[in-house]
N, C-alpha and C positions, 0 to 999 in steps of 0.2 A: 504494500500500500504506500499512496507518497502525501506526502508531511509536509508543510510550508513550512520554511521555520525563519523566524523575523530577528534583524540583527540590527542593534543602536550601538553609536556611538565608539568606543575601542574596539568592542566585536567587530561594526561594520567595517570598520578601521584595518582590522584584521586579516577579514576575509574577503577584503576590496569588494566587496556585495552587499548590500541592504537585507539581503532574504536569498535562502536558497530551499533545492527542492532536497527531501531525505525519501530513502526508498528502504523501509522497514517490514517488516514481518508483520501479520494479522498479530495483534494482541501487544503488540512491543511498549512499554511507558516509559514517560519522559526522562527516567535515568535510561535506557535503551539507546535514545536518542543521543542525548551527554554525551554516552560511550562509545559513538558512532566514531571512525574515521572523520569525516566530514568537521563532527563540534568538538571533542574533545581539544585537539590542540588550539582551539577559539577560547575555549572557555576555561585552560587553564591557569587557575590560581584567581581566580575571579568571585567574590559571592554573589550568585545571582539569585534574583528571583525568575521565575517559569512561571507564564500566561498561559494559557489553554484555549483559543477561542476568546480571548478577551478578561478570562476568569482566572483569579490567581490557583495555581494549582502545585500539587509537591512532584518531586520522582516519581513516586508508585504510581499515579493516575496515569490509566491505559487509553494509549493513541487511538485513535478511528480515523480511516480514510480520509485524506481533503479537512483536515484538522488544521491550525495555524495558532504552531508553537511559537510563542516570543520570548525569549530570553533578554533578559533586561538588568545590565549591570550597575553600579551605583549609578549614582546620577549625582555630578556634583556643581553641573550649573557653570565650568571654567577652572573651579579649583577644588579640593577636599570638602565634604559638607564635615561641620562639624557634628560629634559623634549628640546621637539625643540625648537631651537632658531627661531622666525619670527619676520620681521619688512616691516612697510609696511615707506617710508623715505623720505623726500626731499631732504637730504642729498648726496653727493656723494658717492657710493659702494665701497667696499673694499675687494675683494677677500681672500688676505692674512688674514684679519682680522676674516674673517666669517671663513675660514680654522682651523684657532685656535680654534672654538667655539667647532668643533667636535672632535679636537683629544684626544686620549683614549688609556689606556695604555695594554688596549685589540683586540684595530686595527693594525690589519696591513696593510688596505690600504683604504686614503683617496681620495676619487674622490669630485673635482670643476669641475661647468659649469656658465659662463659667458655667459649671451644676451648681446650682445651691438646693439647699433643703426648704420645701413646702408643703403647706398646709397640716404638718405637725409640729410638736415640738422641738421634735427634735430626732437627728439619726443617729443610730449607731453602727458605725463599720466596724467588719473584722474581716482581716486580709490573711492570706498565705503569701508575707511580704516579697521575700525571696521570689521564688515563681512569681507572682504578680509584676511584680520591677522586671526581672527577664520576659515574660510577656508585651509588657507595656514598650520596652524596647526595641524590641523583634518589630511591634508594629508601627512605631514611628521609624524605626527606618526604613521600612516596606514604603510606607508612605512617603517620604523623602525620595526612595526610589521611581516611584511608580508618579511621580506628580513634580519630579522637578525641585522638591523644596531644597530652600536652602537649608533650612533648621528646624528643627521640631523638637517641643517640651510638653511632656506631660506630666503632673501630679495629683495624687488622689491622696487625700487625708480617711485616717481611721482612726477610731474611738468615737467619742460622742461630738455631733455637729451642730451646733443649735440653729433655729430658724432664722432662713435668710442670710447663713454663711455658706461658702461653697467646700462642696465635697471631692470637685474631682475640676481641673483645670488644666487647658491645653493652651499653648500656642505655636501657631508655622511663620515662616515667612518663606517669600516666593518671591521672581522677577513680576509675576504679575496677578491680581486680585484670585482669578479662575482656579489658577493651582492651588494659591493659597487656602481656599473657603473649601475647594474638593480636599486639601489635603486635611484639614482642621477638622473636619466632615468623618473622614475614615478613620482617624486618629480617634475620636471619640464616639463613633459607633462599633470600630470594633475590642475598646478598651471596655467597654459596657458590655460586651457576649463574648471575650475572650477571657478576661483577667480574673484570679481567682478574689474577688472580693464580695462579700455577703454585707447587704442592707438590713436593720431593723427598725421596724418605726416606732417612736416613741413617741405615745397621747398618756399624760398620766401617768398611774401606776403598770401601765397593760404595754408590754410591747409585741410585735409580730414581723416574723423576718418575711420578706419582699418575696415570695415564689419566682425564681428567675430561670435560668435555660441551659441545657444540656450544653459547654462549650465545645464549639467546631474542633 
């Protein structure tokens, strides 16, 4: 079966080609592919992320005919992006503060997003800090990958949050608005269905934890 497989940047660089065609076996998945003649010596020493059809996807997901694999290495926008800022904190969040962490004198636009706590008293978090913080990393730099950014910071506080302070706080910066607001976007939708942290709400004497979802 044959395989599109899309090349940015060093890759293209590489392989003097934007996209080439691979001719794989019924059933073959994208480490197959990797290991081929063709992309290993493209792709070595490089972390990349692997698209599927537009979807991000790991190694073990199996190729089908007329499929169009993208490998996609850092993206640093002209120079090194700097590595994401994450903290997983008891502390109180600081918007302006985590703002600084990404500006970059290659941005032109920084997007923040603030959770705060409502219509209770009050929340309480509890994390699997360690795992959480390497999660939360894994996907702002997917995101930095996959959007161009220059920088990305996330942090999410645990313990008790009181109403109307924020729980969980991100920001990117990017050369322009679109990447930014897509990047700031994935960063904190999938820090909220990926990251191991548990919500409880607190009214009163009564608290009850948030039923949330199986992570991908």
């Amino acid at each position: 079966m044959e395989v599109t497989v899309r090349l940015f940047a060093m890759l293209r660089e590489r392989a003097g080609a934007d996209s080439l065609t691979l001719e794989l076996p019924d059933g073959a998945r994208v480490s197959d592919a990797l290991a081929s003649e063709a992309l290993a010596p493209l792709a070595d020493g490089l972390p990349l992320v692997m698209a599927v059809n537009r979807e991000y996807a790991d190694a073990e997901h199996v190729l089908d005919a007329g499929d169009e694999l993208a490998l996609i290495p850092p993206v640093s926008g002209g120079s090194t992006a700097a590595a994401p800022w994450v903290r997983v904190s008891t502390e109180p969040l600081s918007l302006d503060t985590i703002a600084e962490r990404v500006r970059d004198p290659r941005a032109g636009a920084v997007v923040t997003f603030s959770g705060v706590t409502r219509e209770v008293e009050r929340l309480e978090y509890e994390a699997y800090a360690e795992m959480a913080e390497e999660r939360m990393r894994t996907i702002a730099e997917e995101a930095v990958a996959s959007h161009g950014l220059c920088a990305a910071a996330v942090e999410h506080r645990v313990g008790d949050v009181p109403l109307s302070e924020p729980s969980v706080i991100v920001a990117v910066s990017a050369p322009h608005r679109g990447e930014a607001f897509a990047g700031a976007r994935e960063v904190i939708d999938r820090v909220k269905a990926e990251a191991p942290i548990w919500k409880k709400e607190i009214k009163g004497d009564e608290g009850r934890w948030v039923k949330g979802t199986r992570p991908p």
